[in-house]
C-alpha positions as CSV (number, residue, x, y, z in Angstrom):
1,X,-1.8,-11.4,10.7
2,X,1.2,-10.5,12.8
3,X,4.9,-9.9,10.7
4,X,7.6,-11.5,12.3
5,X,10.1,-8.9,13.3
6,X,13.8,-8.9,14.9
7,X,12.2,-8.9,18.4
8,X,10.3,-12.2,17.7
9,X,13.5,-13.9,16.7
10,X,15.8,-12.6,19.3
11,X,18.2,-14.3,22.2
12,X,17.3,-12.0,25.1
13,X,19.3,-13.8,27.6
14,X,22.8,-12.7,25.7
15,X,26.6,-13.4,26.9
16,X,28.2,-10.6,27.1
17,X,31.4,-9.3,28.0
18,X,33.6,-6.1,29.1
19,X,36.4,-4.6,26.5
20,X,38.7,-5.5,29.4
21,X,38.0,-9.1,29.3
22,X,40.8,-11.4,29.3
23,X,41.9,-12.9,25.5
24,X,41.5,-16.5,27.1
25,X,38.9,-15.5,29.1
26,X,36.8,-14.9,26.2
27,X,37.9,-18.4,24.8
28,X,36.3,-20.0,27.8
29,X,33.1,-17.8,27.7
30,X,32.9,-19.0,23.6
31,X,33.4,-22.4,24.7
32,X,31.4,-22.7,27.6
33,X,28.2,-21.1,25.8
34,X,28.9,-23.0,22.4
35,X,28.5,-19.4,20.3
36,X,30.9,-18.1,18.5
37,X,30.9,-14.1,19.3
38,X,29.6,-12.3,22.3
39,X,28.8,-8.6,22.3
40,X,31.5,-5.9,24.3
41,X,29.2,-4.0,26.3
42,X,30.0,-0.4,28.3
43,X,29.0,0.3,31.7
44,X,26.1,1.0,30.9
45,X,25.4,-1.9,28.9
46,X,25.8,-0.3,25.4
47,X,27.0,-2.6,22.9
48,X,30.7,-0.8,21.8
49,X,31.3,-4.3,19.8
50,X,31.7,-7.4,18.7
51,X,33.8,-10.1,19.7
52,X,34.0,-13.3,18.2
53,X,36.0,-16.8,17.2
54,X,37.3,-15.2,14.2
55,X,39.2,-11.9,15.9
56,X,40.7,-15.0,17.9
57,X,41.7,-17.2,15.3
58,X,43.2,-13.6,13.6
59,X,45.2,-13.1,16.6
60,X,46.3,-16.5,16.7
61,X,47.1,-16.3,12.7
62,X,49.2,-13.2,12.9
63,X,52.0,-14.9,15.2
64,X,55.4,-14.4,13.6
65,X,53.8,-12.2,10.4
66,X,54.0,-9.0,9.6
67,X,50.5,-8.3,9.5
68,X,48.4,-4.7,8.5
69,X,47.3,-4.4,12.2
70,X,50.1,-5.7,14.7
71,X,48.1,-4.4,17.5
72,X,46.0,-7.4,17.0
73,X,48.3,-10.2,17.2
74,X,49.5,-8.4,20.3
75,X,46.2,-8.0,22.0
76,X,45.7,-9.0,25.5
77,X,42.4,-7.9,25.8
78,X,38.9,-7.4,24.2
79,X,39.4,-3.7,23.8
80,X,42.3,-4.6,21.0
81,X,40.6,-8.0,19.4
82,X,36.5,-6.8,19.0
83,X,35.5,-5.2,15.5
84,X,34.0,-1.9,16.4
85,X,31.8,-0.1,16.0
86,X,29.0,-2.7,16.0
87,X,26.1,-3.3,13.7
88,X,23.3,-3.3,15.7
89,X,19.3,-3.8,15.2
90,X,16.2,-2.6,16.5
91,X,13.6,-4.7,17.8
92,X,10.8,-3.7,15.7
93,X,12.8,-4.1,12.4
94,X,11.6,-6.7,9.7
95,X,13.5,-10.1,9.4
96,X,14.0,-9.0,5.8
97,X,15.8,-5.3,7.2
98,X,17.9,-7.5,9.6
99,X,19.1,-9.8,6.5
100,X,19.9,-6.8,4.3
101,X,22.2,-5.2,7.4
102,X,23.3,-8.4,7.5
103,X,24.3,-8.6,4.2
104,X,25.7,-5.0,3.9
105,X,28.4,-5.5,7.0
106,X,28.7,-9.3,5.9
107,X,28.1,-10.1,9.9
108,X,26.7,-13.5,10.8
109,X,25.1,-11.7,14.2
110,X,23.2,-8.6,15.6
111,X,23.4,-6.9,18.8
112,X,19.8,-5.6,19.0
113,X,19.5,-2.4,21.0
114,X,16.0,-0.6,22.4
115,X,15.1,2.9,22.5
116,X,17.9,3.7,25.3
117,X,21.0,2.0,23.1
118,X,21.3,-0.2,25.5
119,X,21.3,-4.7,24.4
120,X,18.0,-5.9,24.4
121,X,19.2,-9.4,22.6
122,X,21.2,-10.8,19.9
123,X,19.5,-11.8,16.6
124,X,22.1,-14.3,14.1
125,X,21.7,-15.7,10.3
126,X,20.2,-18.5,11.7
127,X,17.8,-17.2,14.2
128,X,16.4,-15.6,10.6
129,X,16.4,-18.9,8.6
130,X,14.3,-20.4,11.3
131,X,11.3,-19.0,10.1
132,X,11.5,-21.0,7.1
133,X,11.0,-24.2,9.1
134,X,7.5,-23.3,9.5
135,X,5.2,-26.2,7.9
136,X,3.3,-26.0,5.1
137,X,0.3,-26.1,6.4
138,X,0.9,-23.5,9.2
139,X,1.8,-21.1,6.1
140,X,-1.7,-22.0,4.0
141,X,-3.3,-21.9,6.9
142,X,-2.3,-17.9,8.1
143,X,-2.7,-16.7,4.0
144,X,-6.4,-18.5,4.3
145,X,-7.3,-17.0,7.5
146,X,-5.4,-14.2,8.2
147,X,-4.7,-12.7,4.8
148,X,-7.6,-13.5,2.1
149,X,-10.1,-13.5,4.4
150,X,-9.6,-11.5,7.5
151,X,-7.9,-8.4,5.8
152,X,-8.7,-8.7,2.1
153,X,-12.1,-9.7,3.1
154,X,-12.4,-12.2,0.4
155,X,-15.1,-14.7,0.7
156,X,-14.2,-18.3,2.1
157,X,-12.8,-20.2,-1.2
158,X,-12.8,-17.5,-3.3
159,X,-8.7,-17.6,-3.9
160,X,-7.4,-20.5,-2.6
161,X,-3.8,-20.8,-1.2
162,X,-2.0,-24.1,-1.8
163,X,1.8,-24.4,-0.2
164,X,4.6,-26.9,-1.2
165,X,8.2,-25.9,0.8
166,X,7.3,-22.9,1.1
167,X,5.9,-21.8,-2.3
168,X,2.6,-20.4,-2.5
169,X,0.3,-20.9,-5.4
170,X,-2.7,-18.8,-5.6
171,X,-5.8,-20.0,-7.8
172,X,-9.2,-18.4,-8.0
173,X,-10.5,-14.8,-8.7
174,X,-10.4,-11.4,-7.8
175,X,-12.0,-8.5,-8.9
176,X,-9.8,-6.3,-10.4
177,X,-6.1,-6.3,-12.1
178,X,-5.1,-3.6,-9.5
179,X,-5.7,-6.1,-6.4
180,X,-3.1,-8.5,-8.1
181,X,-0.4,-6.8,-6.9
182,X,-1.8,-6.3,-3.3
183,X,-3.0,-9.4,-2.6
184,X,1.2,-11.1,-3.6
185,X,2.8,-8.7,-1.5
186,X,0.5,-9.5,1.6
187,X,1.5,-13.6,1.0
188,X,5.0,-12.9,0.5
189,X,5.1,-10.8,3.5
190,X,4.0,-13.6,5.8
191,X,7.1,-15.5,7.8
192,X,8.4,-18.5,6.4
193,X,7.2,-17.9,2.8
194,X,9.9,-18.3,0.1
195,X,8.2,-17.4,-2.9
196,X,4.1,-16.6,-4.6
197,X,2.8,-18.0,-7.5
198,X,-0.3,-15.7,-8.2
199,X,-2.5,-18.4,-11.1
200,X,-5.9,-15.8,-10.7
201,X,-8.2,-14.3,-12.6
202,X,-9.8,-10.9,-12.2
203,X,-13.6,-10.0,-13.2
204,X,-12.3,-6.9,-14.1
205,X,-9.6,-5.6,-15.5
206,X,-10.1,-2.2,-14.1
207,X,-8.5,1.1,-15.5
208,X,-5.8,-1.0,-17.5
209,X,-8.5,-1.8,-20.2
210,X,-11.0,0.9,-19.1
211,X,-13.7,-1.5,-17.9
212,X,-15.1,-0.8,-14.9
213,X,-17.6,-2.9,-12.6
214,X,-21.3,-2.6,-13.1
215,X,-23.2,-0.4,-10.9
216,X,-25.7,-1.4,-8.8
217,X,-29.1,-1.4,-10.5
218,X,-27.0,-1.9,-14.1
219,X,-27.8,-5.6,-13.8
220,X,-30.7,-7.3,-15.0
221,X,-32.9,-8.8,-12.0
222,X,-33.3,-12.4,-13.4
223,X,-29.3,-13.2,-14.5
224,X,-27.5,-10.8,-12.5
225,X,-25.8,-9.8,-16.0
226,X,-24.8,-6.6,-16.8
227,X,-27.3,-4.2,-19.0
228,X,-24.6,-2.0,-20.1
229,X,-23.3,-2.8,-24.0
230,X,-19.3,-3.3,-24.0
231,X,-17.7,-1.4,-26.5
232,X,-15.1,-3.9,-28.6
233,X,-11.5,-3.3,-28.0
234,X,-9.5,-1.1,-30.5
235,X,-6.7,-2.9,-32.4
236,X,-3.7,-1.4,-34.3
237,X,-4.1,-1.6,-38.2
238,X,-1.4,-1.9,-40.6
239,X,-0.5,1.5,-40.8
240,X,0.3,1.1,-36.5
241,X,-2.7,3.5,-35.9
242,X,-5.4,2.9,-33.0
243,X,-8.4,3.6,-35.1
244,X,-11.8,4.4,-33.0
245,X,-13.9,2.3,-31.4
246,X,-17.2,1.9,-33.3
């Protein structure tokens, strides 16, 4: 199983301009591309910030106001008009990191930077929703092969995965109470998944009710049952007291 990541997402071939760009300049690049921001890169091709439709439509709105920043509505030039610093992302971060930044900076966009700080692509909101147009079946199909079998190591039908837009619902058995938790985190984690339904059963319920698997050689040849007796479980009385097992 691979996780989708920033890099897998990305535009790599990205518009980008200088901070001494022309104003209608820029509103021919916008156009011309059909996006609506473009990095401000430095000589060295650093991202320094963002430009986009809205800093225009600012500059545009702020005609005959008085406005908190006058140096907009005056600007000739990138250098006045981008938002700076920008946000940027890493390659190798998790569509999930990306969103959060997103989020934080309520940014639609990205500039994604390698190791040197210099653009390596552009990764948007929607470049992160695409992943959810994966099919149904290209989602069962990955948590079948690629997560209960090839890295849980569980056998072929043991927990089956069924998916419905996205959803997954897990039915079937595993062995222990403590693999519950392991085996939702790995579905969730694949792309495209919106939400897991764990409906399984465990063999054992492991150190949560202090029953443990039977050893080998604890089970009798002919049923495969274990030997060992099972003590009952204790129950609170009346008073609220745990009285002892018998």
């Amino acid at each position: 199983m691979r996780y989708s990541t920033v890099g897998d997402v990305m535009t790599r071939q990205v518009v980008t301009v200088r901070p001494g760009c022309a104003f209608k300049e820029v509103a021919r690049l916008l156009d011309r591309h059909g996006v609506t921001a473009v990095p401000v890169v430095d000589d060295e091709g650093r991202p320094v910030g963002v430009v986009s439709e809205a800093d225009l439509l600012r500059h545009e709105a702020g005609r005959g106001l008085v406005v908190a920043d006058p140096s907009r509505v005056h600007a000739e030039t990138v250098a006045a008009l981008m938002t700076s610093p920008a946000v940027t992302a890493r390659p190798e971060w998790s569509i999930p990191e990306a969103a959060r930044t997103m989020e934080r900076h309520r940014v639609e966009r990205l500039p994604v930077v390698g190791a040197d700080g210099r653009l390596a692509g552009i990764v948007s909101s929607h470049d992160l929703l695409r992943l959810y147009l994966r099919s149904d079946a290209a989602l069962a199909d990955e948590i079948r092969h690629d997560v209960l079998e090839r890295i849980l190591g569980l056998a072929p039908g043991r927990v089956r995965a069924t998916v419905h837009e996205g959803v997954v619902t897990l039915t079937g058995r595993v062995d222990a109470s403590t693999d519950l938790p392991v085996v939702v985190r790995l579905c969730r984690s694949v792309a495209g998944v919106v939400a897991v339904h764990p409906r399984l059963t465990c063999a054992y319920a492991g150190a949560d009710l202090d029953v443990e698997p039977p050893r080998t050689g604890e089970r009798r040849a002919a049923g495969g049952r274990d030997t060992r007796r099972h003590q009952p479980a204790a129950t609170a009385d009346s008073t609220g007291k745990e009285p002892r097992s018998r």
